[in-house]
C-alpha positions in Angstrom: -23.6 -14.5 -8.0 -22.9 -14.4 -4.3 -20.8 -11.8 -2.5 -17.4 -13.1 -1.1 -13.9 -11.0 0.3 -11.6 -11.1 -2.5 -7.7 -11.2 -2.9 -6.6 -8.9 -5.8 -3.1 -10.4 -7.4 -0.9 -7.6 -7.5 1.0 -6.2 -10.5 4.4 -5.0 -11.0 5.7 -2.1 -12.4 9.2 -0.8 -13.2 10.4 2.0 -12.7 13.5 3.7 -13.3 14.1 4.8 -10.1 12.4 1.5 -8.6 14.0 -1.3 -6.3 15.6 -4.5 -7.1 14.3 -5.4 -3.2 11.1 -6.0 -2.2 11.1 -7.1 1.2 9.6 -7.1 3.8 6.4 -7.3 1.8 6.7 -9.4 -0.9 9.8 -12.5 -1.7 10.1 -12.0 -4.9 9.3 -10.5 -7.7 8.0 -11.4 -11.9 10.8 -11.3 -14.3 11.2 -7.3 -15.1 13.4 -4.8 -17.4 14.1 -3.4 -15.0 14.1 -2.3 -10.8 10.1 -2.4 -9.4 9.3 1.1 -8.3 5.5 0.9 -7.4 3.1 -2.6 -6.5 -0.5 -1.8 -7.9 -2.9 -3.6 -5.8 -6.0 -2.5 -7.2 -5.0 -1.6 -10.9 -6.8 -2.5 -14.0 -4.8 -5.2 -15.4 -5.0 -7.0 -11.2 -6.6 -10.2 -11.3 -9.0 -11.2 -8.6 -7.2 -14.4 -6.8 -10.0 -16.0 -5.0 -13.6 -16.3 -4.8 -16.1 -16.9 -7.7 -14.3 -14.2 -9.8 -10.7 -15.5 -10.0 -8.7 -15.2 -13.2 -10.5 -12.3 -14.2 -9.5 -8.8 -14.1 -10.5 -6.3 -12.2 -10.7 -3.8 -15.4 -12.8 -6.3 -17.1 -15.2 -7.5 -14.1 -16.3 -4.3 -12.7 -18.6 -2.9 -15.7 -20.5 -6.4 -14.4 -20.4 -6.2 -10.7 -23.8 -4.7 -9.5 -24.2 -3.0 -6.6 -23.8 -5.7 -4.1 -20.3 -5.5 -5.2 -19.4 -2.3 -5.6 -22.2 -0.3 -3.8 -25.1 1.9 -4.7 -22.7 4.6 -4.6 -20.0 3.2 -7.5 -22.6 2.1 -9.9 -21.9 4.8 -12.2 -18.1 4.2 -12.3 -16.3 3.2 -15.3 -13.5 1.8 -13.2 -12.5 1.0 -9.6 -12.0 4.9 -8.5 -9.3 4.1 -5.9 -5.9 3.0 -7.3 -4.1 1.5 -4.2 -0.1 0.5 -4.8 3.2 0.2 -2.7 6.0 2.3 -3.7 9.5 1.4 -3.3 12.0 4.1 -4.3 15.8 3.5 -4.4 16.4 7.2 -5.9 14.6 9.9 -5.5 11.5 10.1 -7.7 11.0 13.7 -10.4 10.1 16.2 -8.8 6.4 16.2 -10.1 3.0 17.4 -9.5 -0.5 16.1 -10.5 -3.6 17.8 -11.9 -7.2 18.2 -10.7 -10.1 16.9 -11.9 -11.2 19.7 -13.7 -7.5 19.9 -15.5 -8.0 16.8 -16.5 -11.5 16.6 -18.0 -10.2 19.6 -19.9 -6.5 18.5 -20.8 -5.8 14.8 -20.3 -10.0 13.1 -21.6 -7.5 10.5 -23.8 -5.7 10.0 -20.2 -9.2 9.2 -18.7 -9.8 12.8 -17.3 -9.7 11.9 -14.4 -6.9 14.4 -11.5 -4.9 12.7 -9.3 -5.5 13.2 -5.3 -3.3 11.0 -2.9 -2.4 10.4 0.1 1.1 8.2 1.5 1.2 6.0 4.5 4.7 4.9 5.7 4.8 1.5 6.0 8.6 1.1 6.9 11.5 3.8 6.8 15.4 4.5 7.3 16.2 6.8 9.9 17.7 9.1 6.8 14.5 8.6 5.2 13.1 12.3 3.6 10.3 13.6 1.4 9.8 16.6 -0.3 6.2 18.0 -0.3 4.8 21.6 -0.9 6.4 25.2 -1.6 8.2 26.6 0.7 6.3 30.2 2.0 6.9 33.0 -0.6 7.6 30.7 -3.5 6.8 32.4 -6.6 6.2 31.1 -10.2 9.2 33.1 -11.1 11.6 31.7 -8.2 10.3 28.3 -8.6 11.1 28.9 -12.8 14.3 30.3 -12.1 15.3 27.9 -9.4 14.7 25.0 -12.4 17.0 26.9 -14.7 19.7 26.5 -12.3 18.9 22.4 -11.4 17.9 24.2 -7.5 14.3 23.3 -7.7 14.7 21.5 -4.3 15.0 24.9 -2.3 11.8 25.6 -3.5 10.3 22.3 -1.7 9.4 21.8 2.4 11.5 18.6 3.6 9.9 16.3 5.9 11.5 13.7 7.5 9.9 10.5 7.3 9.3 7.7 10.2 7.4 4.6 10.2 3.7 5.2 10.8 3.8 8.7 9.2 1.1 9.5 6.9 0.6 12.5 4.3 -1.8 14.0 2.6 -0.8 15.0 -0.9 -3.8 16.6 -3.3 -3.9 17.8 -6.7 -1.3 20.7 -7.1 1.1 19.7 -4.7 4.8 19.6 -6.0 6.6 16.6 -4.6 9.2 13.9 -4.7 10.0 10.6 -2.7 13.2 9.9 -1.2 15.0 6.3 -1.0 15.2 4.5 2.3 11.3 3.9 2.7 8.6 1.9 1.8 5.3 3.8 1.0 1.3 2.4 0.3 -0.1 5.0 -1.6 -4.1 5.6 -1.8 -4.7 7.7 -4.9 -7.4 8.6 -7.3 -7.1 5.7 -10.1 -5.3 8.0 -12.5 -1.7 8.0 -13.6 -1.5 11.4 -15.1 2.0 12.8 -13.9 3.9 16.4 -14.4 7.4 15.8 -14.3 9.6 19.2 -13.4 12.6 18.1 -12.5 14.3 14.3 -13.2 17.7 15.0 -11.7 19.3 14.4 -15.5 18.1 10.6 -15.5 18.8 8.6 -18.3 16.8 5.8 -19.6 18.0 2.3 -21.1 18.1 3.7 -24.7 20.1 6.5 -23.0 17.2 9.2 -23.9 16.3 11.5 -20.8 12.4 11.1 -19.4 10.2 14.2 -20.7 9.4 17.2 -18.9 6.2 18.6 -18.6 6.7 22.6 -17.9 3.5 23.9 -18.9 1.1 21.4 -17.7 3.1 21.7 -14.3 2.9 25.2 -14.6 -0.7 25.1 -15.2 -1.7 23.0 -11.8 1.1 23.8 -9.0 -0.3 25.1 -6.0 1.2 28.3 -5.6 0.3 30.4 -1.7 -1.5 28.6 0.8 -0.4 24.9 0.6 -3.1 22.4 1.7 -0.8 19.2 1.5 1.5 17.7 4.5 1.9 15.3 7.3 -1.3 14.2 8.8 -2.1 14.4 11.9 -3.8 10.9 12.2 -6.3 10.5 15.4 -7.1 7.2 17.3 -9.3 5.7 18.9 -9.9 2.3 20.6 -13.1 -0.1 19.6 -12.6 -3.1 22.1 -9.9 -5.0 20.5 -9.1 -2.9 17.8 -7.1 0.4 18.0 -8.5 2.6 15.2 -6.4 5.2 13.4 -8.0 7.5 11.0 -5.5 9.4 8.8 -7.4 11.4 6.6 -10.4 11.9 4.8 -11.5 13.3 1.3 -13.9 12.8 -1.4 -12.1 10.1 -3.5 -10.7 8.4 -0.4 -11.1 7.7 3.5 -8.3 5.7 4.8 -8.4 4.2 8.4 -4.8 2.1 9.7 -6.4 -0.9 12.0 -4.6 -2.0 14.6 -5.3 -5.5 17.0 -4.3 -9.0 18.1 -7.2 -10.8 18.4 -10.5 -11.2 16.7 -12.1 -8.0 15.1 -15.9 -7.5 14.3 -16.6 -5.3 11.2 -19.6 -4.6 9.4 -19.6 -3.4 5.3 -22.0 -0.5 4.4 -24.5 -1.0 0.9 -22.8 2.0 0.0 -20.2 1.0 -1.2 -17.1 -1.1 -1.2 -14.1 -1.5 1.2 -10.5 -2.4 0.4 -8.1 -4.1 3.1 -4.4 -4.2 2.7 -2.3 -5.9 5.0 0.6 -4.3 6.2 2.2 -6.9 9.4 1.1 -10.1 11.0 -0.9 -13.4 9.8 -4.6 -13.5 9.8 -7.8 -14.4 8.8 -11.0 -12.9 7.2 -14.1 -14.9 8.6 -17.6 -14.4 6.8 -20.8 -16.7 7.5 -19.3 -20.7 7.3 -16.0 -19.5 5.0 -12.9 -18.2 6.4 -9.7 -17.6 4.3 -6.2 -16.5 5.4 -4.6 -13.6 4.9 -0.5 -12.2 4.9 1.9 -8.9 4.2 1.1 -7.1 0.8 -2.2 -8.7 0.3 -5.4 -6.5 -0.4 -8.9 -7.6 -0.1 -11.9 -6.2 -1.9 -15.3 -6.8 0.2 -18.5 -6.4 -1.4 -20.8 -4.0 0.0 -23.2 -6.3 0.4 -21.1 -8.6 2.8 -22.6 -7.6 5.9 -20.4 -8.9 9.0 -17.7 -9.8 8.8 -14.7 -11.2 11.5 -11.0 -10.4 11.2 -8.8 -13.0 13.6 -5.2 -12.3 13.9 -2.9 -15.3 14.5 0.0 -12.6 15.4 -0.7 -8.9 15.9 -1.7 -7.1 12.2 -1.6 -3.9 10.9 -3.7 -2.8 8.3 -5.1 -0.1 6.3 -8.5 -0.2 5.1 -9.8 2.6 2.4 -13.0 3.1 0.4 -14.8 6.2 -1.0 -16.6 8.2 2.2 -19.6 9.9 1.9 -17.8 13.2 4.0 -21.6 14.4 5.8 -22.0 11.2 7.3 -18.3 10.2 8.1 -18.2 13.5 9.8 -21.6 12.6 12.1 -19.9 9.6 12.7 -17.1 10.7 13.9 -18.6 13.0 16.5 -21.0 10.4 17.7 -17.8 8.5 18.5 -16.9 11.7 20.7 -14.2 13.0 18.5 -14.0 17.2 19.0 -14.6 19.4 16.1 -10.7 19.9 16.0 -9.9 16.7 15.6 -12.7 15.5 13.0 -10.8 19.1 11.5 -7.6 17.2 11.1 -8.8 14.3 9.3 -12.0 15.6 7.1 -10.2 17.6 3.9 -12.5 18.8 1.1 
């Protein structure tokens, strides 16, 4: 089977403190329950929408891609091991934090064992627009405990504002919560595993309030040194294309591209890169086949593609991700002149 680029059909998911709106990325949504909180892009149950593998899912096609699909450096995966998805939060989400990997493998094997490292990337936002992300300095487990007794868990948080363009980095053991009045793409490990603290008294449809997970959440928060926060993304410009790295780790590298004409890119036979489309109308060019691409839309590319062409019709934003091998990322970043400092800022172990 040839390699080809290949649009993944998204899936929606409600949420209970999810959206009834959408825009700008996407008209209109399936029939729901309920308001659509998060967009998974790469998720199991997503169906590849073109190529030679359309109608299938993307759980049930990857135990069969080989490596010129996936790369020599996925081939032992069970699953696609980057979970992409837009969030779109009209309340504030729980006030929650995720496990590592080891947690996991010990804790959560029916859950898949696998933690949960991620990272947010503002794709739109309300000048009110706020996040909550990391303790505060000095925050003990007996002040954050006792600030939860008294529904005050927020003091406990750091509150960032949140603009357009903004990016943070969000790993395993960082308490947190989303704000309304924004519209997020998350890059994640693919695991759903969630420690809920605090739900601000939420109730469900059959009027039951979500569960809390204390212990767990106890078990994995990040107390002292926090190593989560606003990224401090660093650019660079490639002929046409103005090149933003954001940050780096080992589940995930994720790059925003920038450019209003035609693009020249090049997959590695490492592994596999994901495209999502944030603004504009374009295309995706490969040997004699081209296909067009629009907001919301992501794009597996095989490892073995080779060149590729991106031409924009209007000026397009877009993020690309894909698992990094860090040694080499980091030589390339220096060969392309970046300082220690700033390959520092984007490199996180």
């Amino acid at each position: 089977m040839s390699v080809s680029p290949s649009r993944l059909a998204p899936i929606f998911v409600p949420r209970i403190w999810g959206s009834r709106s959408l825009a700008p990325l996407f008209d209109s949504a399936p029939a729901a329950n309920g308001p659509i909180g998060e967009v998974w892009l790469t998720g199991d149950r997503c169906t590849f929408a073109s190529g030679q593998l359309a109608g299938r899912s993307l759980g049930e096609a990857w135990a069969a891609l080989s490596a010129d699909w996936i790369g020599r450096a996925a081939e032992a995966r069970p699953r696609i091991p980057i979970l992409v998805k837009f969030i779109f939060p009209a309340e504030k989400l729980s006030v929650q934090v995720h496990p590592s990997d080891e947690y996991a493998r010990e804790h959560e094997a029916a859950a898949g064992g696998v933690g949960k490292t991620e990272m947010w990337y503002a794709v739109a936002a309300q000048p009110s627009a706020e996040l909550l992300l990391g303790l505060e300095p000095g925050v003990t487990p007996e002040m954050f405990r006792q600030a939860l007794t008294k529904a005050d868990v927020e003091r406990c948080l750091c509150r960032l504002t949140v603009q357009a363009g903004d990016a943070f980095f969000v790993p395993a053991g960082s308490a947190h919560t989303i704000g309304p009045g924004m519209l997020l793409c998350e890059v994640q490990q693919h695991s759903d595993i969630t420690y809920r603290v605090f739900d601000y008294e939420r109730r469900q449809p059959d009027g039951s309030l979500r569960p809390l997970h204390m212990n767990q959440a106890m078990d994995v928060l990040e107390f002292g040194t926090q190593h989560c926060g606003k990224t401090r993304g660093v650019q660079i410009q490639q002929g046409p294309l103005q090149k933003t790295y954001l940050a780096a780790c080992p589940y995930f590298a994720t790059e925003i591209w920038e450019f209003s004409s035609a693009v020249d890119a090049e997959t590695s036979p490492d592994r596999f890169e994901l495209l999502i489309f944030l603004e504009g109308q374009g295309r995706i060019r490969w040997g004699s086949e081209s296909m067009p691409c629009s907001p919301g839309e992501a794009w597996l590319l095989p490892a073995a593609l080779g060149g590729y062409q991106l031409i924009a019709q209007s000026p397009v934003k877009l993020l690309r991700t894909y698992v990094p091998d860090l040694r080499q990322l980091s030589r390339e970043l220096a060969e392309k002149g970046l300082s220690e400092s700033q390959r520092s800022a984007i490199l996180r172990q």
